[in-house]
C-alpha positions as CSV (number, residue, x, y, z in Angstrom):
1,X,2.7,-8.8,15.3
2,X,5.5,-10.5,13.5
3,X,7.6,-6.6,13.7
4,X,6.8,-6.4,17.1
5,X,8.6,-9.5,18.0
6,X,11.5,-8.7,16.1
7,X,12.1,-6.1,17.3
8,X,11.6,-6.8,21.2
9,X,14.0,-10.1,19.7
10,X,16.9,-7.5,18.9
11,X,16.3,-5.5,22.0
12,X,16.8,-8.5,23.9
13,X,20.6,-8.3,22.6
14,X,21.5,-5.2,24.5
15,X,18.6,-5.0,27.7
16,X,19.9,-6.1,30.8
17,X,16.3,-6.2,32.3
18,X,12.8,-7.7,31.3
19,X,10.7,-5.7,28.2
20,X,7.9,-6.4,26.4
21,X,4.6,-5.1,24.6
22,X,1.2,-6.1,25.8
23,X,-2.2,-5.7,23.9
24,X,-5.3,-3.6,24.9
25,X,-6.5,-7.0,26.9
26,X,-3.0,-7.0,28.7
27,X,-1.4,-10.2,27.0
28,X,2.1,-10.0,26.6
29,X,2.5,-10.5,22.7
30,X,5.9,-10.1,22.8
31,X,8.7,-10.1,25.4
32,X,12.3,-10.4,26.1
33,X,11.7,-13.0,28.0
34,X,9.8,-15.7,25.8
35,X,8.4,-17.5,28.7
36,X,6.3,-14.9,29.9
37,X,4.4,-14.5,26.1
38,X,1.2,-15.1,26.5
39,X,0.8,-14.2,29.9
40,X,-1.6,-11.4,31.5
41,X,-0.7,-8.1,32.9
42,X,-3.5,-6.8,35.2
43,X,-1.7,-3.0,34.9
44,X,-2.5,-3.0,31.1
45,X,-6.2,-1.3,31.7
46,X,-5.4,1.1,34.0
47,X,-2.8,2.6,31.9
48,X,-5.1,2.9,29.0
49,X,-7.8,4.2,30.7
50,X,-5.1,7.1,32.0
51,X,-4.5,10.4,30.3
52,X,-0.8,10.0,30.6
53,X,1.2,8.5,28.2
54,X,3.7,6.5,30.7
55,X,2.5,5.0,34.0
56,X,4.9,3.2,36.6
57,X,3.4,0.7,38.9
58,X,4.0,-2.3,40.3
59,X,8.1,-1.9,39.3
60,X,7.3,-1.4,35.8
61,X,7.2,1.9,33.2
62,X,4.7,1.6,31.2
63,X,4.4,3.8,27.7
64,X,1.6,3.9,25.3
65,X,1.8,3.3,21.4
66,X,0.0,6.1,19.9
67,X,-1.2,6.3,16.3
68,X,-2.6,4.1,13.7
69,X,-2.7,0.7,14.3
70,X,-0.4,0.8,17.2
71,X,-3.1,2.5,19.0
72,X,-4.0,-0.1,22.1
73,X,-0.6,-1.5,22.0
74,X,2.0,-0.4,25.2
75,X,5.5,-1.2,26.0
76,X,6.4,-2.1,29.4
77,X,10.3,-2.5,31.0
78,X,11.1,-3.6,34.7
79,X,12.4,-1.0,36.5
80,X,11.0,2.5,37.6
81,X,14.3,4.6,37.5
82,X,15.1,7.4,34.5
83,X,17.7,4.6,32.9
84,X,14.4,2.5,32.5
85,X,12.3,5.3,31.2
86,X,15.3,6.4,28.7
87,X,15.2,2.5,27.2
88,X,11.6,2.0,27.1
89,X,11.6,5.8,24.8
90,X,14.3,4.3,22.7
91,X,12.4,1.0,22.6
92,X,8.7,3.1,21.8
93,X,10.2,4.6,19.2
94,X,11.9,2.0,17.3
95,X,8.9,0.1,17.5
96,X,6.7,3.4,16.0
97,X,9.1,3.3,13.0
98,X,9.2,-0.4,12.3
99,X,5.7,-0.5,12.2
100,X,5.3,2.2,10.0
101,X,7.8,1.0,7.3
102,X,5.5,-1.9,7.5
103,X,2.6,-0.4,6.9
104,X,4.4,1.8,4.1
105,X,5.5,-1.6,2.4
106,X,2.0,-2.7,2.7
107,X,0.8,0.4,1.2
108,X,3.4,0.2,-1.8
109,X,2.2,-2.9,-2.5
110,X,-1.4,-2.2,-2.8
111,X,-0.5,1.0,-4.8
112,X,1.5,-1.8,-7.3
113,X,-1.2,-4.2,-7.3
114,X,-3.7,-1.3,-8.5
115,X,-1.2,-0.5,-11.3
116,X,-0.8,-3.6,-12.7
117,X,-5.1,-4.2,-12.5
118,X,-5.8,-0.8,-14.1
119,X,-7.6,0.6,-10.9
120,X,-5.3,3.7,-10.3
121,X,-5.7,6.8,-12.4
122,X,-3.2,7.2,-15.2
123,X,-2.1,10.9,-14.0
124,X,-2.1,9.8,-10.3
125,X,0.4,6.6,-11.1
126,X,3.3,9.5,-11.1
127,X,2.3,11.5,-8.3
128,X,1.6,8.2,-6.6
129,X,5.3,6.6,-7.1
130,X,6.9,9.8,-6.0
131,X,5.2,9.2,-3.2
132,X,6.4,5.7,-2.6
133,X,9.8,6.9,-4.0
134,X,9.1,4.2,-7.0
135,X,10.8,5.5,-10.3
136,X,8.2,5.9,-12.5
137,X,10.3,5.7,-16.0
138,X,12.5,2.7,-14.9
139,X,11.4,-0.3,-18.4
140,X,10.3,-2.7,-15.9
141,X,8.9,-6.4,-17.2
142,X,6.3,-8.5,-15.3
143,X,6.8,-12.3,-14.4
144,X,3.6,-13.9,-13.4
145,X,3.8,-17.3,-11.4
146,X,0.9,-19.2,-11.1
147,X,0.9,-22.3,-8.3
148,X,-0.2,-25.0,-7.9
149,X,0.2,-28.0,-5.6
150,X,1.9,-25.9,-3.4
151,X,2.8,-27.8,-0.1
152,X,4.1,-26.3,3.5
153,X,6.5,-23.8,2.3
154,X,5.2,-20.6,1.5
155,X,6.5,-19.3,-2.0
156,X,5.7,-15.7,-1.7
157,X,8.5,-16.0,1.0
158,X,10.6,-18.2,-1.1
159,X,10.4,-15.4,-3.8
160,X,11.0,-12.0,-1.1
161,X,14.0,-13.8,-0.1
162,X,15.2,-14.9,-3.4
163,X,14.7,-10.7,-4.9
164,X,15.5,-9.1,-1.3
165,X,16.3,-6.0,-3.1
166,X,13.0,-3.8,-2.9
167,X,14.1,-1.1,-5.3
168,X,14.3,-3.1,-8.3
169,X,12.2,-6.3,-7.4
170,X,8.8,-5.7,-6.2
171,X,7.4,-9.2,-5.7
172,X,3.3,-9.0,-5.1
173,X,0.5,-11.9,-4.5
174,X,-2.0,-10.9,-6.4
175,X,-4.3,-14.1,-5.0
176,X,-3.6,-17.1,-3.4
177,X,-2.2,-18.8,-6.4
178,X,-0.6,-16.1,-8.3
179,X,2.4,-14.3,-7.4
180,X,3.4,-11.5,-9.9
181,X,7.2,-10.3,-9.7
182,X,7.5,-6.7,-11.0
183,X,11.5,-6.1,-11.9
184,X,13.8,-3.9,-13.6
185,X,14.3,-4.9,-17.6
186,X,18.2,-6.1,-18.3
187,X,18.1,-4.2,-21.5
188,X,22.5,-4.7,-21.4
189,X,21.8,-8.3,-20.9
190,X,18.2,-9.7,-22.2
191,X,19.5,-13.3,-21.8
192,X,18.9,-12.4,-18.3
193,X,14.9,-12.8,-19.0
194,X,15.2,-16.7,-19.3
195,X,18.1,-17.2,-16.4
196,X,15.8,-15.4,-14.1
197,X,12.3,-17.3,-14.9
198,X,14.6,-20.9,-14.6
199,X,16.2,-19.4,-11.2
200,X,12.6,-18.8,-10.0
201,X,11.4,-22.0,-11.0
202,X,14.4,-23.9,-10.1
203,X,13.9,-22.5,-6.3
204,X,10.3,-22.7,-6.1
205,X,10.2,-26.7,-7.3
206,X,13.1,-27.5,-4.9
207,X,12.0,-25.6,-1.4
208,X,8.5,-25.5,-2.3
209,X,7.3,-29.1,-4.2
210,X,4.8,-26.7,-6.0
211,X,3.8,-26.7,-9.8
212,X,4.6,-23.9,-11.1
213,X,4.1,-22.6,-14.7
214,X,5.5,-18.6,-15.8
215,X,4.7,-16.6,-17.9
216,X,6.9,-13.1,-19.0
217,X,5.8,-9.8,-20.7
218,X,7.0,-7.6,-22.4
219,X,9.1,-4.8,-21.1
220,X,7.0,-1.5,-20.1
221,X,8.6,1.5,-20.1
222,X,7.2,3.6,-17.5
223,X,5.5,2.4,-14.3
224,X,2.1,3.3,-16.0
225,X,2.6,0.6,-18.9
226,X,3.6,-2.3,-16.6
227,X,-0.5,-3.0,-16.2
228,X,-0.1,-4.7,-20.2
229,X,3.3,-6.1,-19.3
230,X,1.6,-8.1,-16.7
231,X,-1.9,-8.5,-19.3
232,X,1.1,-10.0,-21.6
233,X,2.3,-12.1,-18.9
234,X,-1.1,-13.4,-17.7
235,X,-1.8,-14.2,-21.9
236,X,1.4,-15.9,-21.9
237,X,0.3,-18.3,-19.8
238,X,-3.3,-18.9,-21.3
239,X,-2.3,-18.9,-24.8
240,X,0.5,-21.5,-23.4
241,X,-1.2,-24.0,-21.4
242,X,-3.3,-24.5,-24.6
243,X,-0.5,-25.2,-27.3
244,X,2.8,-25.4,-25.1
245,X,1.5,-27.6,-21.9
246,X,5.0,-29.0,-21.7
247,X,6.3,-25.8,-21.1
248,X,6.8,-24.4,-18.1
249,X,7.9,-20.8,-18.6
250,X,6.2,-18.9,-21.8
251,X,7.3,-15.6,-23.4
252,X,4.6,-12.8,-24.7
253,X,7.3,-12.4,-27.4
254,X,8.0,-16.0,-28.5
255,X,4.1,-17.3,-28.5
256,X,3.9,-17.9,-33.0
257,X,1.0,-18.8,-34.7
258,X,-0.6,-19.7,-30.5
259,X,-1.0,-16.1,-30.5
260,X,-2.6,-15.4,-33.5
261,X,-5.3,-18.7,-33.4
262,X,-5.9,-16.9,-29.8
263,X,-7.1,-13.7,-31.3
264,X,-9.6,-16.0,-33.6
265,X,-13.5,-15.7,-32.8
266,X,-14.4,-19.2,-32.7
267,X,-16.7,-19.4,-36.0
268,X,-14.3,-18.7,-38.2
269,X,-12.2,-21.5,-36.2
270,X,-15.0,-23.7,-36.8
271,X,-15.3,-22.9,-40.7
272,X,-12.1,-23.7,-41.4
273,X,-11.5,-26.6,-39.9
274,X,-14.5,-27.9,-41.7
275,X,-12.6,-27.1,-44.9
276,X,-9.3,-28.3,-43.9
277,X,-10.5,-32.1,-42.4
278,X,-13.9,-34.0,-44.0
279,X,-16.6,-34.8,-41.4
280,X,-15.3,-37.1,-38.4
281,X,-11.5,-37.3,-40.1
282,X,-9.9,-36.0,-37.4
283,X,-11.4,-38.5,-35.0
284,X,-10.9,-41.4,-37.3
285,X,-6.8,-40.6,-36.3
286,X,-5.9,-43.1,-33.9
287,X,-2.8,-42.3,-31.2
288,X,-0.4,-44.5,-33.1
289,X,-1.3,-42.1,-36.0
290,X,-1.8,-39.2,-34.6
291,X,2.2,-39.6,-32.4
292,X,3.6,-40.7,-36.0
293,X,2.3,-37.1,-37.1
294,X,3.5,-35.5,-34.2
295,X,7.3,-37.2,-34.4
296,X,6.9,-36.3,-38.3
297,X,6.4,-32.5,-37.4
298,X,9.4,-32.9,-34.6
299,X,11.9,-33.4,-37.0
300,X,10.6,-31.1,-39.8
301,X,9.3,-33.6,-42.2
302,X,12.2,-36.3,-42.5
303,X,11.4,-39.5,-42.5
304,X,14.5,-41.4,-41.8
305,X,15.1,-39.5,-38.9
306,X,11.2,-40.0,-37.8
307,X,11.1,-43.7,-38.4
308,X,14.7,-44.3,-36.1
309,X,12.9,-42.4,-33.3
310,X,9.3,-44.3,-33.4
311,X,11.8,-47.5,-34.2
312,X,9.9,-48.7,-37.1
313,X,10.6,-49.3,-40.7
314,X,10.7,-46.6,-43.4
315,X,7.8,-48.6,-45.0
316,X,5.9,-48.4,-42.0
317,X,6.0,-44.9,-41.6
318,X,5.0,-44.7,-45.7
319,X,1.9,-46.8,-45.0
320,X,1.0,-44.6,-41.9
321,X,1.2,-41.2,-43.7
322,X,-0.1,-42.6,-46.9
323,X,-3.2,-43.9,-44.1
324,X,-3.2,-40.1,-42.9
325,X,-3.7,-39.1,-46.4
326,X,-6.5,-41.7,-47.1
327,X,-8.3,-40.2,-44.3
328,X,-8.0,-36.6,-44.2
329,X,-6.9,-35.7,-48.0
330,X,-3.5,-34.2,-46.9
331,X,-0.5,-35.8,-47.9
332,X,2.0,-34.5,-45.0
333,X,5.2,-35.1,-47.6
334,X,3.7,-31.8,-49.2
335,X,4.8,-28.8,-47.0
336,X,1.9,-27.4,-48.0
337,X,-0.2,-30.0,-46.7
338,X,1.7,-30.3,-43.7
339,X,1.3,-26.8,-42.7
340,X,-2.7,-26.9,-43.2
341,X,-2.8,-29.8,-40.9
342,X,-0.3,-28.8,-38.0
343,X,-2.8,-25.1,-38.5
344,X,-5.9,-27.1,-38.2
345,X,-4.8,-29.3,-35.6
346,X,-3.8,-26.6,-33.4
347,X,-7.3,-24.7,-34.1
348,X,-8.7,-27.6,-32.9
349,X,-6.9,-27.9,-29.4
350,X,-7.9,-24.2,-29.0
351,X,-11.5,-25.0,-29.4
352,X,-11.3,-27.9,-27.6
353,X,-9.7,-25.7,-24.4
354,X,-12.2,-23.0,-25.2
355,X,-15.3,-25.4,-25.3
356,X,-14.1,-27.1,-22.5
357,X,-14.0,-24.0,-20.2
358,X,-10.7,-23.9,-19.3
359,X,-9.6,-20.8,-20.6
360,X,-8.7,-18.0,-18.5
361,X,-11.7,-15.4,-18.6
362,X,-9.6,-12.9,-18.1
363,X,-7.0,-13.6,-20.9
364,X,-10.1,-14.0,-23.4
365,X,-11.9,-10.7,-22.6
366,X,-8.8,-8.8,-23.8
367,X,-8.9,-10.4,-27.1
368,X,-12.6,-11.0,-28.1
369,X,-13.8,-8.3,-27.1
């Protein structure tokens, strides 16, 4: 619907008489003359019910839209003389061929959409992006943006308007809350990776008021391989909202040790942390505590710097970590120590996610199987 008013919008330019397109009920749905939208045309049956393809009554040419979806649609221009005929042919056809890029677009799309979810044939994807004159051994990455709180402004627009350029930027909602943007890999210029995730975010919190929270793959280097780029992507952002919920933009490539306690069946989670922390240690660790270990970690065990930023005496932080010790057995002034705890502690805020069913299903069934 949206084409055919463009288009009767741009004819509108250049007409010097009354055209417009009327349904298979006879409604004007779009005209030259905005007023009458809406409106009914009692000549519309008639010239569907004829055999011939343009009809002039009542002052008007009439032409059907033939084919596909356009089927029940006709154009209509005042006036009955061959000048009128010759516009509403040039207007028919224009029409025809806006529609059909549209529906081509659409078709793209879906054809992307299958990619990326593993629902096309790996020997058709070529065949198939010939087709949609897609280069299929372009290194292409996949940025996946999940919304939330999205308010009036649609983002999928936001985001179309933002990467305009269809050869290289194939932006595609995969549901109502995820928007995945397939684009071409700056392998002269990977700085590019992080400029474009803050540009998207950047524009999406200022015209949209949404949350939004990205997550990047890793570059694929035929159309075939984007499906784990955007598997990376979609990880990214699990694996993320567990140990980097700060964050709002997480790399496949720059995960760490989130990654690897990801990949962990939760037993062996379990068993360790029952040898790293004595029964109900953990939870004896009240948030004074737990924030002077965090601050500790923050600036790589050094305690003058740790007690400036809590604003507390050097002693104070002494009794607090020697209190930590007392507790748990690990004395965090021992590297060692320290990395056993910040481990443990992060085991445990992925079994917390995990028992808490928060954890993308999707994300997990890659990884255990």
């Amino acid at each position: 619907m949206e084409e055919l008013k463009k288009c009767i919008r741009e004819a509108a330019r250049f007409l010097d008489r009354v055209a417009g397109v009327l349904d298979a009920d006879g409604i004007i749905v779009a005209c030259t003359d905005e007023k009458l939208e809406g409106s009914e045309d009692s000549s519309a049956r008639a010239v569907l019910l004829s055999d011939d393809n343009v009809a002039i009554t009542y002052g008007k040419t009439y032409m059907k839209l033939a084919g596909g979806d356009k089927a029940g649609y006709i154009c209509f221009i005042e006036g009955t003389d061959s000048t009128s005929r010759n516009y509403l042919e040039l207007l028919c056809h224009w029409i025809g061929a806006a529609l059909k890029e549209r529906n081509s677009d659409a078709e793209r799309e879906a054809f992307l959409k299958n990619v990326l979810l593993e629902n096309e044939l790996p020997g058709d994807i070529p065949l198939k992006a010939r087709e949609f004159k897609i280069p299929y051994t372009v290194p292409r990455l996949a940025y996946l943006i999940r919304i939330e709180q999205a308010e009036e402004v649609d983002c999928l627009e936001i985001l179309q308007h933002l990467f305009p350029d269809r050869r290289s930027n194939y932006v595609l909602a995969m549901d109502e809350e995820t928007i995945v943007l397939l684009t071409d890999y700056p392998k002269d210029d990977p700085d590019q990776i992080d400029a474009m995730a803050s540009l998207i975010l950047d524009n999406l919190n200022a015209e949209s008021m949404a949350k939004v929270h990205i997550g990047i793959g890793m570059p694929a280097d035929t159309l075939k391989d984007t499906a784990k780029s955007y598997r990376e992507a979609s990880l990214a952002l699990t694996v993320g909202s567990i140990f980097e919920s700060d964050n709002y933009v997480m790399r496949y490539d720059q995960l760490g040790l989130g990654r690897l306690i990801y990949q962990l069946p939760p037993t062996l989670c379990h068993m360790f942390l029952d040898e790293v922390f004595p029964k109900g240690a953990y939870e004896a660790l009240d948030s004074e505590t737990l924030l002077t270990i965090q601050k500790f970690f923050e600036n790589n065990l050094n305690g003058s710097e740790t007690s400036r930023q809590l604003f507390v005496h050097r002693n104070t932080l002494v009794y607090r970590l020697d209190k930590v010790q007392k507790i748990t057995g690990l004395d965090l002034r021992s590297f060692d120590d320290a990395v056993l705890f910040k481990l443990a502690s992060m085991v445990r805020k992925y079994l917390e996610k995990q028992d808490k069913g928060s954890l993308k299903t999707s994300g997990s069934k890659w990884w255990h199987g």
